[in-house]
N, C-alpha and C positions, 0 to 999 in steps of 0.2 A: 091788725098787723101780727104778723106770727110769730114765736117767738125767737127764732136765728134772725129774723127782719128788726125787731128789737135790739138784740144784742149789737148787728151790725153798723144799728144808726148810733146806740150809745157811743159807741166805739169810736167811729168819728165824729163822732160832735167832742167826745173827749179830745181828740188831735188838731180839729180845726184850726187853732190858735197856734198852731207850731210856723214858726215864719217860713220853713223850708218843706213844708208841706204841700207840693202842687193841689191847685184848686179845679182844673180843669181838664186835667189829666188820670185817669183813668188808676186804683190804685184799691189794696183789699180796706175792709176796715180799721186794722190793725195788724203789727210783725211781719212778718219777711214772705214777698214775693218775687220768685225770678221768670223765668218763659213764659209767655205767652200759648196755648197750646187748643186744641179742639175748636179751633173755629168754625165756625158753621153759620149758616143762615137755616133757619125755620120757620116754615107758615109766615115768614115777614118778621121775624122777629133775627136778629144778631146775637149770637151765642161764642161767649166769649170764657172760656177758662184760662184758668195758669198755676203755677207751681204756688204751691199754696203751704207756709207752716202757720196754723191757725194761735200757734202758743207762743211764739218768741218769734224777736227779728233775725231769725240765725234760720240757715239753711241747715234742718233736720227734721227728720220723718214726715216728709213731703205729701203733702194730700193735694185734691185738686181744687183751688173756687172757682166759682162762676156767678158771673155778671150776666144779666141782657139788655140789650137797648132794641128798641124800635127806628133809632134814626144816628146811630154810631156818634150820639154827643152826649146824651145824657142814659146813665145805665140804674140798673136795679140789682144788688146784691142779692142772689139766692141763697139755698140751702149748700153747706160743701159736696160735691158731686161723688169725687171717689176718696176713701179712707184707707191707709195702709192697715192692713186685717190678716192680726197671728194667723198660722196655717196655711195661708194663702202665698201663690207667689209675688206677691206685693208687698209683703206683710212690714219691710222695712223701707219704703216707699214707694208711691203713686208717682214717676218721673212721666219725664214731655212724650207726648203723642199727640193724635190727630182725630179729631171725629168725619164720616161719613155716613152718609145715607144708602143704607142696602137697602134698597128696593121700598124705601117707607119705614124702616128699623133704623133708627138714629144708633150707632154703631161706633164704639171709642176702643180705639189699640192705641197702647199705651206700655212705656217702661215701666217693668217690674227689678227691682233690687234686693239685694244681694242674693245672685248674681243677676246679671242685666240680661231681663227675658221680655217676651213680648208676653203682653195681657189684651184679655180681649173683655169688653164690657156690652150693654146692653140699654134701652131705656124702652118702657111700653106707657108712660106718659109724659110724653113728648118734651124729656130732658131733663126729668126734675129730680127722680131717682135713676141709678143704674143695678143693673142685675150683672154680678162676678159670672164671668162663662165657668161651669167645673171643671173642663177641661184642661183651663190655664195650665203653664202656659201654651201658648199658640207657637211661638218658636221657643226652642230650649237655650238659644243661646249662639254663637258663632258658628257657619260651617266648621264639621272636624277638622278640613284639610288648613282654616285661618285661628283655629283656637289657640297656638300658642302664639300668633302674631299679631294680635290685637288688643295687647297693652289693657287689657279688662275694659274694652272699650267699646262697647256694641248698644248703642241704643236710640231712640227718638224714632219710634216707625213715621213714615209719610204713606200714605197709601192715597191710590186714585183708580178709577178703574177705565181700559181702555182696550177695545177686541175683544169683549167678553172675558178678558180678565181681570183680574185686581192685580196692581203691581206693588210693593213696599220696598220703600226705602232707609237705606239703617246706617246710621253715621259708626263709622269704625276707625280702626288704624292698625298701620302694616309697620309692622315693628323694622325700623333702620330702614324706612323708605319714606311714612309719611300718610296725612290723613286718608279716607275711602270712603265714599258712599258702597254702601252693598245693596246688589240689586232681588228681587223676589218675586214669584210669580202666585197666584192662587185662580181656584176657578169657584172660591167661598167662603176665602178670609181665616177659616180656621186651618187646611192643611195649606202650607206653603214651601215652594220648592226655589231653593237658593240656584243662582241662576250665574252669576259673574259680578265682578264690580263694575261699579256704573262711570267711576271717575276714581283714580288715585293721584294723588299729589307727588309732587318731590321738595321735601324737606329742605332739602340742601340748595332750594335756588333762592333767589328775595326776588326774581322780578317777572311781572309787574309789583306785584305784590308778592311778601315770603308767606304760602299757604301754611304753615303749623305742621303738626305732627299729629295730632288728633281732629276728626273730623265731627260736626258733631248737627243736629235739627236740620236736616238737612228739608228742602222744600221744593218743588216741579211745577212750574209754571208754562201753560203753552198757550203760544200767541200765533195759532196757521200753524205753520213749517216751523216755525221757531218755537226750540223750549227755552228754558233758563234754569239751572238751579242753584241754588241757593242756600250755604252750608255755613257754620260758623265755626272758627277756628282754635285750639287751645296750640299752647306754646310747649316749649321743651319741659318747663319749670311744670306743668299742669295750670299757669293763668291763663284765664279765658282772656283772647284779643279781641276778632273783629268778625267780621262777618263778609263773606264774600258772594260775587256771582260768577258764573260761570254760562253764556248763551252758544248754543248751537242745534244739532238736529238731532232725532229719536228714530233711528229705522233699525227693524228686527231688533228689538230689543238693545240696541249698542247706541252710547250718544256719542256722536264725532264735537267735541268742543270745538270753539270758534273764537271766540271773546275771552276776555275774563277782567272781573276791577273789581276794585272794594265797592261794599254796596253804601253803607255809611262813613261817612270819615269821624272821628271823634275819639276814639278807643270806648265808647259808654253804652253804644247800641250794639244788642246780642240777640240771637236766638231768634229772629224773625222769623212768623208765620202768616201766612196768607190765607186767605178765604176767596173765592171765586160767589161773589154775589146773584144775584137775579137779574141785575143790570147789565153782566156779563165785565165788571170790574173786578182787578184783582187789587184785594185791601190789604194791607203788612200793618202788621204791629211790632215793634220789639218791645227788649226790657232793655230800661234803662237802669243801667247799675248805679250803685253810688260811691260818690267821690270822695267821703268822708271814711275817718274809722270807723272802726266796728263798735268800738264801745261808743261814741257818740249813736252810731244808730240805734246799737240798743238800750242807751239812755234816752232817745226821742223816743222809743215805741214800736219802730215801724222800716221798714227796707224794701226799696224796689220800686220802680213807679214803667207803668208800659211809656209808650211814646205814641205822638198822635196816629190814627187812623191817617195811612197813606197810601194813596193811589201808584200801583205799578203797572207802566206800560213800557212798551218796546221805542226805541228808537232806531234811524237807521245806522248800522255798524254794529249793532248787536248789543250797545247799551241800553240804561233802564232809564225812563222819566218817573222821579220820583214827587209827588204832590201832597198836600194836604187835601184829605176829602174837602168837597166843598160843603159839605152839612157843616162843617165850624163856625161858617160864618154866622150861624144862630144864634153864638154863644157873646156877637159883637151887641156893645151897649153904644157908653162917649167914643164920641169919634172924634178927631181932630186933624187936619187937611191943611199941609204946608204949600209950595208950589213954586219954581222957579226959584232957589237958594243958589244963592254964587257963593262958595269959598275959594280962597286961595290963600295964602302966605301966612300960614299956620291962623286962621279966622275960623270962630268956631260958634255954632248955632243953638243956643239951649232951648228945650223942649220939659218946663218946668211947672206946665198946667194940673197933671196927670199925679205924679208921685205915686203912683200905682207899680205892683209886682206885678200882675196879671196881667199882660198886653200883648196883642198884636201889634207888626210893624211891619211896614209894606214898603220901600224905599227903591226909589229909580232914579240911577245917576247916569251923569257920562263922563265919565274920566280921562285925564288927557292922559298922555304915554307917561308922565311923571309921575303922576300924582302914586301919592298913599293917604286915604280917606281911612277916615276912623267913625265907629260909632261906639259910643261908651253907653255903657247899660248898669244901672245898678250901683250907680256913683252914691257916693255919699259929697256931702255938700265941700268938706275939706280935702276928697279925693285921694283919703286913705283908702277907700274899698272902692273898686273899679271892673267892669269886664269889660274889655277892647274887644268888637267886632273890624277889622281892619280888612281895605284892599291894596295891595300893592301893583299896581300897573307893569312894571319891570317881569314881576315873576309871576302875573295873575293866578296870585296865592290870596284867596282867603283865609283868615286865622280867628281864630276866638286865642286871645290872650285872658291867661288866666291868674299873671304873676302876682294881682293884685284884686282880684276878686272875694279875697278872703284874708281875714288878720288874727284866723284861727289856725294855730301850725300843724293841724288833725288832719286838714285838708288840702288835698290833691290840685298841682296847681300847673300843672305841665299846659303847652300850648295845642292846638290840635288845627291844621291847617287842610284844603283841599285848592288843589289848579282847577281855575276854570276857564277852560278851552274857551276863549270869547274873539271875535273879529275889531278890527279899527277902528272905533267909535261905533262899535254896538252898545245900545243900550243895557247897563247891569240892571235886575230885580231881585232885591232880598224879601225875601216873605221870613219876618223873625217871630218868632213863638216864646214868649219869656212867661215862666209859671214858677213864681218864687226858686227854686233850685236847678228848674226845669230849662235850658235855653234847647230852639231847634233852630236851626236855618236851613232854609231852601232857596235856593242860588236857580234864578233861569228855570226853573218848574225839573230841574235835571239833577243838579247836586245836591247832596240834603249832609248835614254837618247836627251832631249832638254834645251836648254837652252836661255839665253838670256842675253848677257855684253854690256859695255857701254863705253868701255876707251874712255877719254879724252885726254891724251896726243900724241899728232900727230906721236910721233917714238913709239907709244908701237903696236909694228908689231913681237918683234921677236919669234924665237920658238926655243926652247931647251929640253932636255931629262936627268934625273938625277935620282939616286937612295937615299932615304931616311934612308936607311939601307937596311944589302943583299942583293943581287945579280943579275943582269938581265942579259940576252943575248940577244940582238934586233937583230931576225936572219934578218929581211929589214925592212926599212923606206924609203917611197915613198913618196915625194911629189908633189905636180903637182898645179900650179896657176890655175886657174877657168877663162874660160873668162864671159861676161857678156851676159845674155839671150837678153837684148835690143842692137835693131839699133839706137842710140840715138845720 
């Protein structure tokens, strides 16, 4: 074992025992990670970086890690890839970028700070180290005619190549109008000619969704005729919110929009990038932020955890089907298989074999027009600490209730809900994902909801199913323990 491979397993084996430490989710060895960034496939292998500070849970002097997995479940901690390097223009960090393949050259443009420039990197063994181009940077910075109006906000290349060009995309903003992708053309990656914006927002509207003021990793997905991109949003204040998409078409260089929705609901999912596989799948990860204080995080150690490996595809109307890869299911051990449960008139079903954090949960109901169905996650046994997975029929609002999830007052406890567009007695399916702090839900293989809890209490593990009023029929309930992606 080498010795960075050393240090990373001590690392976690020293954390493992943190209650709120995801075990199956994806996360550095220790201190603060945010973005997702350089995804790539290679020789069969999945190449995963992100925003990496190697010394503290605090985002500062940002380097890059990297992971690999062979099968997107179980990963290997490598050497850190890029390092912010005096003299350079990096020197005061390594921010989000994109890896590509020119022509067999594994190839990473990437944020350079202060100020926010484009860097271009190198690798000649196949990922392990990088070589700084001397050149850097590769863009200097904002078109002249946008430099005062871009809020110091220019960064995250996306690059893809198409027509024998490379094109790059740069998350920006238009001072007293609203976020902007910027569009860039190259015919070699190092000279690149600023072309137009590709999409700007307007600030001042909220609907569907209100797009922010800063635009920012922004990401190009084509499915045929159809593209989609994919940009996350900061607020007035400079807090990062959500992430959105936006589907329509790419001709001469112009996208005519078409669609647009939030791509996760939760407020916790950011920064999403995608990798285009060998299988011809487009996989998204984000970073799940965290819902506690700062100083609780950097009394645990550690900040930031990705979210699972998920499948995006198109649907018709220009929405996205959102999935969990199916490689997860590798990670399934105990299984335990319910089947025909009738509630009604507030009757309620406990699920107390398990007392496990780690679990899958796969649930198919049909609800009458009345009913609100509840699934509690993470009860403790006298139902001080609670998360409410709820449906309500009237408003087909899903919600993760969080008012009681935690009886630590550090922690963030707001509700986060999404509409699922559902027919007359169509059948519901939640696919729930619960990793100690970690909750995901995928609603119908379409909605995906995140979130983030924090109990305290050492028995709040249980799980149960109850109706609030009206009627449910739980045609199955699966559930299955999760083992853990490390050999630790």
């Amino acid at each position: 074992m080498s010795e960075s491979a050393a240090r990373a397993a001590a690392q976690r084996k020293a954390l493992a025992a943190d209650p709120h430490r995801p075990d199956y989710h994806f996360l550095p060895p220790a201190n603060w990670m945010n973005d997702p960034n350089g995804l790539i496939q290679w020789k069969g292998q999945y190449h995963l970086f992100y925003q990496y500070n190697p010394y503290s849970p605090i985002h500062e002097r940002i380097h890059w890690g990297h992971a690999v997995s062979t099968d997107l479940v179980h990963w290997t901690d490598l050497p850190i890839a890029l390092t912010p390097t005096p003299g350079r223009a990096d020197a005061d960090g390594c921010w989000t970028g994109c890896a590509i393949d020119n022509n067999g050259i594994p190839t990473l443009l990437y944020t350079g700070v202060f100020p926010q420039v484009v860097c271009l990197s190198t690798s000649a063994d196949d990922l392990l180290t990088w070589q700084y181009y001397p050149g850097n940077p590769v863009i200097d910075g904002p078109p002249t005619a946008l430099q005062t109006r871009t809020d110091d906000s220019f960064r995250d290349p996306f690059v893809w190549k198409e027509n024998n060009f490379w094109y790059l995309l740069m998350g920006s903003s238009m001072a007293e109008v609203g976020g902007t992708i910027l569009l860039y053309r190259s015919a070699n990656l190092i000279d690149w000619d600023y072309l137009h914006p590709l999409l700007t927002g307007d600030a001042h509207t909220i609907q569907p969704v209100w797009p922010g003021v800063i635009w920012e990793c922004p990401n190009f997905l084509t499915f045929g005729d159809q593209r989609v991109l994919l940009f996350s949003i900061i607020g007035a204040q400079g807090g990062l919110s959500n992430s959105l998409y936006v589907s329509g078409t790419f001709l001469d260089e112009q996208f005519l929009p078409q669609t647009q929705g939030m791509l996760v609901n939760g407020g916790y999912f950011y920064a999403p990038q995608v990798v285009l596989d060998a299988q011809g799948r487009y996989i998204m990860w984000g970073w799940l932020m965290e819902g506690r204080s700062k100083s609780l995080s950097q009394e645990a150690g550690w900040s930031g955890v990705m979210s699972l490996p998920v499948l995006v595809a198109p649907i018709p109307g220009g929405g996205l089907s959102l999935e969990p890869v199916p490689e997860l299911t590798a990670l399934r051990t105990t299984h335990w298989l319910y089947e025909g449960i009738e509630l009604s008139g507030a009757a309620h079903f406990l699920h107390n074999d398990s007392r496990n954090d780690c679990l899958e949960i796969l649930v198919a109901f049909e609800p009458d027009q009345h009913c609100e169905f509840v699934l509690k996650l993470r009860c403790s046994p006298d139902g001080q600490e609670q998360t409410c997975l709820t449906y309500q029929a009237a408003s087909q609002q899903i919600t993760i209730e969080r008012e009681q999830s935690s009886v630590n007052p550090a922690v963030e406890r707001s509700n986060c809900s999404v509409v699922v567009e559902a027919n007359a007695g169509e059948l519901l399916k939640l696919q729930i994902f619960l990793d100690r702090s970690v909750v995901e839900v995928f609603v119908n293989g379409q909605y995906y909801l995140a979130s983030r809890i924090y109990p305290q209490c050492p028995d709040s593990s249980g799980l149960e199913l109850f109706v609030r009023r009206g009627r449910v029929r739980v045609s199955s309930l699966d559930i299955w323990s999760l083992a853990s992606i490390w050999n630790i």
